[in-house]
Structure formats: structure tokens, C-alpha cells
C-alpha positions as CSV (number, residue, x, y, z in Angstrom):
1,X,119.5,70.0,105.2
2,X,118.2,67.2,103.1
3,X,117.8,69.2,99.4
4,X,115.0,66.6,98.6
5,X,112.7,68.0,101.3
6,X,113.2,71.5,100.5
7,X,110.5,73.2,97.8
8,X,109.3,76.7,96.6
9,X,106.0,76.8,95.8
10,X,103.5,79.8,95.6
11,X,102.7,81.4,98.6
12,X,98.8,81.3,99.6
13,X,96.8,82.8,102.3
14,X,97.2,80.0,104.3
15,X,100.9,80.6,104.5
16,X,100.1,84.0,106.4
17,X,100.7,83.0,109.7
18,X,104.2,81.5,108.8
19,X,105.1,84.1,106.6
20,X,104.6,86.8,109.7
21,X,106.3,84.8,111.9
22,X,109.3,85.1,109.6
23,X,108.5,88.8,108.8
24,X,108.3,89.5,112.7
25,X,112.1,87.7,112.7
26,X,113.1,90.4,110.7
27,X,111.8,93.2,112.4
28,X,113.3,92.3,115.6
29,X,116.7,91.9,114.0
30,X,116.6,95.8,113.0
31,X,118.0,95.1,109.8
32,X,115.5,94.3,107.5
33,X,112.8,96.6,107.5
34,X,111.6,99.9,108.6
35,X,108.2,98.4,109.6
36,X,108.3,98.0,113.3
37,X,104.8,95.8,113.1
38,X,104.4,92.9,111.2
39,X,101.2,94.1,108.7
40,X,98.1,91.9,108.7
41,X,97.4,90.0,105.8
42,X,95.2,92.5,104.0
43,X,97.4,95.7,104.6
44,X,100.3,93.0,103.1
45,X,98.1,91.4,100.4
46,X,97.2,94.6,99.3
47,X,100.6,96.2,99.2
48,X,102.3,93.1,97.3
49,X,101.5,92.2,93.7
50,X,99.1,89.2,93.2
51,X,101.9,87.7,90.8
52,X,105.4,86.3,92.1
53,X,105.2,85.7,95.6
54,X,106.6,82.3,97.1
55,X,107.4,80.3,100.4
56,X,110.7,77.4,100.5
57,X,109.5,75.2,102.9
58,X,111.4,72.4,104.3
59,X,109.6,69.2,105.6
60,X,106.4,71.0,104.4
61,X,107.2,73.7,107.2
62,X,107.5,77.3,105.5
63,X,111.0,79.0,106.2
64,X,111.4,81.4,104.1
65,X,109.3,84.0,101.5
66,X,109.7,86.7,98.8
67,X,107.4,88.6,96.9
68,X,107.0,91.6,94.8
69,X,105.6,95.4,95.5
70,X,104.7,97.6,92.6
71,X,106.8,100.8,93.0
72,X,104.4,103.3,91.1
73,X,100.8,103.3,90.4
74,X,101.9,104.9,87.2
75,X,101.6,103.1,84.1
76,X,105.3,103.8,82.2
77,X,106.4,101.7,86.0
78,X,104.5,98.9,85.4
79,X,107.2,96.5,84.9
80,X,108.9,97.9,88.1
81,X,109.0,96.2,91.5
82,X,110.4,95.9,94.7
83,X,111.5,92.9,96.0
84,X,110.9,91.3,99.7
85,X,112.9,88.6,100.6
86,X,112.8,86.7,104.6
87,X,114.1,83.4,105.8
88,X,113.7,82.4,109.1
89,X,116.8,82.3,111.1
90,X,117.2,78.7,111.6
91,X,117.3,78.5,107.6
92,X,120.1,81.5,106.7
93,X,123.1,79.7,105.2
94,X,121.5,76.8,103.7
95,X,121.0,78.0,100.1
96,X,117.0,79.2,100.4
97,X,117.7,82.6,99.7
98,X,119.1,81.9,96.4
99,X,116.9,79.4,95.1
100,X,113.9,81.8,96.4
101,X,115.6,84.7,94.6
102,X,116.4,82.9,91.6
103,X,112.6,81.3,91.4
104,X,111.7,85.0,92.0
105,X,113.7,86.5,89.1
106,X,112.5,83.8,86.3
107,X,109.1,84.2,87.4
108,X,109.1,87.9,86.9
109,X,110.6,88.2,83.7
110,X,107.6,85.5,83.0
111,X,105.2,87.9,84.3
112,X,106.9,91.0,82.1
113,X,108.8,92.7,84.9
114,X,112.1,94.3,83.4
115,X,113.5,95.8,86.7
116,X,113.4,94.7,90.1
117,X,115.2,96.4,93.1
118,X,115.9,96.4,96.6
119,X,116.7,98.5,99.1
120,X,118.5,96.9,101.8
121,X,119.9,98.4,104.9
122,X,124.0,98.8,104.7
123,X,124.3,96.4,107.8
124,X,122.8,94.1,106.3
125,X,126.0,92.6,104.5
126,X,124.0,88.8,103.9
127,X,121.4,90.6,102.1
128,X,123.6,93.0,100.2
129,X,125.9,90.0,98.8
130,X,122.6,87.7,97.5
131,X,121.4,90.2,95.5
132,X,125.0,90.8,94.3
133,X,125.0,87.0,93.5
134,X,121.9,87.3,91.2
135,X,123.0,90.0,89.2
136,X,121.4,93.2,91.5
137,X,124.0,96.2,91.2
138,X,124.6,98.6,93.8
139,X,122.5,101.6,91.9
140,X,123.9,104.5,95.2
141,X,123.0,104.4,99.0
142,X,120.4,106.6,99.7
143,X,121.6,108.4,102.8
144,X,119.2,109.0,106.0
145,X,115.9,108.1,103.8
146,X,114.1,107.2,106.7
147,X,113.4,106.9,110.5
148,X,113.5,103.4,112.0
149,X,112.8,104.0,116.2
150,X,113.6,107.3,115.7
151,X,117.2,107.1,114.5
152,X,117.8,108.2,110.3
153,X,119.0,104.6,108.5
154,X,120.8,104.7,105.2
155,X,119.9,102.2,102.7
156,X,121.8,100.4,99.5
157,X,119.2,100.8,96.3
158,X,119.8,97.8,94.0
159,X,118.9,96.8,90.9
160,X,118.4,94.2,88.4
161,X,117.6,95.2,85.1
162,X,116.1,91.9,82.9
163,X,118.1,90.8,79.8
164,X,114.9,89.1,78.5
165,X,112.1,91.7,79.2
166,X,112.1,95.2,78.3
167,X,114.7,95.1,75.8
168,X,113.0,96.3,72.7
């Protein structure tokens, strides 16, 4: 993969079909998400925040997204989010995930965001050891927190607390 033609940029509504496609990918591997539909793009625009979402796109062709989802509507979790994070199979291994996680990461801390967290499915090993990479630690495993085709799935909760924001 030519570096040159790959670039993370904010995502737009006119990503959307793109940015399913990839979310679809993950649904079918069983492994990413406990959504069994991808969401249209008002149920997913209105479940992300406006702020610090972003495609990587290589040879202007999107492969890859993350964005942000507000954990609590309550004010002292403001600064709280959730991160999302897809590449498209033909992209895994190439170095998108950590450029779109590390882009993700500065931007939040920009927009005052002093924890972010995942919670990633234990089989999902790739997943796991990226966050690892960019400072997420393994906070427990939260054991049988949900059905996914009717069988209980563990997930990993991690975290990455901000050494910029939130300090005070």
C-alpha cells in the first residue's frame, strides 16, 4: 500500500454508504459488535457524537472509520466516550487502524474528552492489541454482558485515560 495515497479525513454523510459496508463486514465476522443490523444513518448519526468521527481512505476509496458515542447523558460523563473503530477486510494489517486511532485520540483530547474506552469482544485478539498499542488498558472483562444470536458474549472493557485533559 502506497502511504502517499492513504488519508484520514472527517467523515461526512456522504461516507454513509461506505461506512456501512464496512460496519456490515463486522457484523458478519461475529466479532465486532452485538448489533446484528447495520443501523441507518440517522439511528447511527444520532447515537455517535457530532465531534471526532473519521474515514482513512485509500485511492480516495473509504476503508476504514472510527467515531465516538457519548456513554451518559449525564453531565459529570461528558468527557466520556466510547470508541468505534472498522476497517474493511482488504485493509487489516496495513497500519489504518493505528493512524485512525491515533487521529482519534488527539482529536478528542482537542475536543476535551479525558477518557475513552472500548469494549471489545475477547476473540477479538487484533482489536484487543491496538488499543493496547495506544495506551487503552485492560480495565476487567465483563463476563456474559450481553446476547449476540442468542448466545451470552463476554467482553474486554478498556480504557484510556488522557494525560492532557482532565488533569486538574
Amino acid at each position: 500500500m502506497n502511504h502517499k495515497e492513504t488519508v484520514i479525513r472527517k467523515m461526512t454523510e456522504d461516507d454513509w454508504d461506505d461506512v456501512r459496508e464496512i460496519f456490515i463486514e463486522g457484523i458478519q465476522t461475529g466479532n465486532a459488535t452485538f448489533q446484528t443490523e447495520a443501523p441507518t444513518w440517522e439511528e447511527w448519526d444520532a447515537s455517535h457524537t457530532a465531534k471526532c468521527r473519521f474515514v482513512v481512505t485509500f485511492k480516495e476509496k473509504v476503508v476504514g472509520w472510527a467515531a465516538l458515542s457519548p456513554i451518559s447523558s449525564r453531565k459529570a460523563f461528558s468527557g466520556v466516550a466510547e470508541v468505534s473503530i472498522y476497517l474493511s477486510g482488504s485493509s487489516t494489517g496495513m497500519g489504518n487502524g493505528g493512524k485512525l486511532l491515533k487521529n482519534l485520540i488527539e482529536d478528542s483530547e482537542q475536543q476535551e474528552f479525558w477518557t475513552i474506552q472500548s469494549m471489545i469482544f475477547p476473540e477479538n485478539e487484533g482489536s484487543i492489541h491496538l488499543h493496547r498499542k495506544h495506551s487503552f488498558e485492560i480495565v476487567g472483562t465483563r463476563k456474559k454482558i450481553g446476547k449476540l444470536n442468542g448466545v451470552w458474549r463476554d467482553v474486554v472493557l478498556l480504557e484510556r485515560r488522557s494525560s492532557l485533559i482532565g488533569r486538574e
